[in-house]
N, C-alpha and C positions, 0 to 999 in steps of 0.2 A: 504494500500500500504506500502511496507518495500521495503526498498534496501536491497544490498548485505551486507549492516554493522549494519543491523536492524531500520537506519535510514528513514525517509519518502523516496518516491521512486523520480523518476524523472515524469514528464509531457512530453510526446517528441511524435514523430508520430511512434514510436512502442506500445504507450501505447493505448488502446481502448475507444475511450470514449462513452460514451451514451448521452452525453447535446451538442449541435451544439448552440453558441450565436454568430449570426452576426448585424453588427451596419453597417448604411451606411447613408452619408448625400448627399443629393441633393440641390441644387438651381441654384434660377435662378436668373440672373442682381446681379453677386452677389458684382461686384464694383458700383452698384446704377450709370448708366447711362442713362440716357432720351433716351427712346426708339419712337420719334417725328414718327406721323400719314401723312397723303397726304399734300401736301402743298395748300393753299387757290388758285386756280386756277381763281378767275376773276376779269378781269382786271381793272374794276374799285376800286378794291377795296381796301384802304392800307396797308392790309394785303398780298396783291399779293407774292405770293412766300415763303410764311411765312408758317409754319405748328402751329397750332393753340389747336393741342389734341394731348394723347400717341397715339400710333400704340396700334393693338388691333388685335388678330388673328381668327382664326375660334376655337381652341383649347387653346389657352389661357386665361391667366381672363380678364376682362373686363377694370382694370386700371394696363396696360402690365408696366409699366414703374416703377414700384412699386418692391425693392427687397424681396425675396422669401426664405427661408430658409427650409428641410424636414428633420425630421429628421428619421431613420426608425430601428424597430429592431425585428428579428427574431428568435424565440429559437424554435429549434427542436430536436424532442427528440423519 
């Protein structure tokens, strides 16, 4: 690549590239808040009204209340 003053050229969106690099992050709970399960429902119990586990989803992991960080990256070319 040369410029018009024989110097390196520019990088801009007229120039064509052939390498695509994307980076992307994901998470989840990412301020780490207690994500609290059903509350103890019987009534004897001292527990009454208390949630006692994390929340847990059909698609989620198994210890939901736990923060998550992805990191992902794609080159194409």
């Amino acid at each position: 690549m040369s410029g018009s003053q024989g110097g390196p050229g520019r990088l801009d969106a007229t120039t064509s590239r052939k390498y695509n690099l994307t980076l992307s992050v994901f998470s989840t709970n990412l301020l780490n808040r207690e994500n609290l399960g059903v509350p103890n429902g019987t009534l004897t119990s001292p527990f009454f009204g208390k949630s006692q586990s994390l929340a847990g989803g059909f698609f989620g992991p198994p210890t939901a209340g736990n923060r998550s960080i992805f990191l992902n990256a794609s080159l194409s070319f």
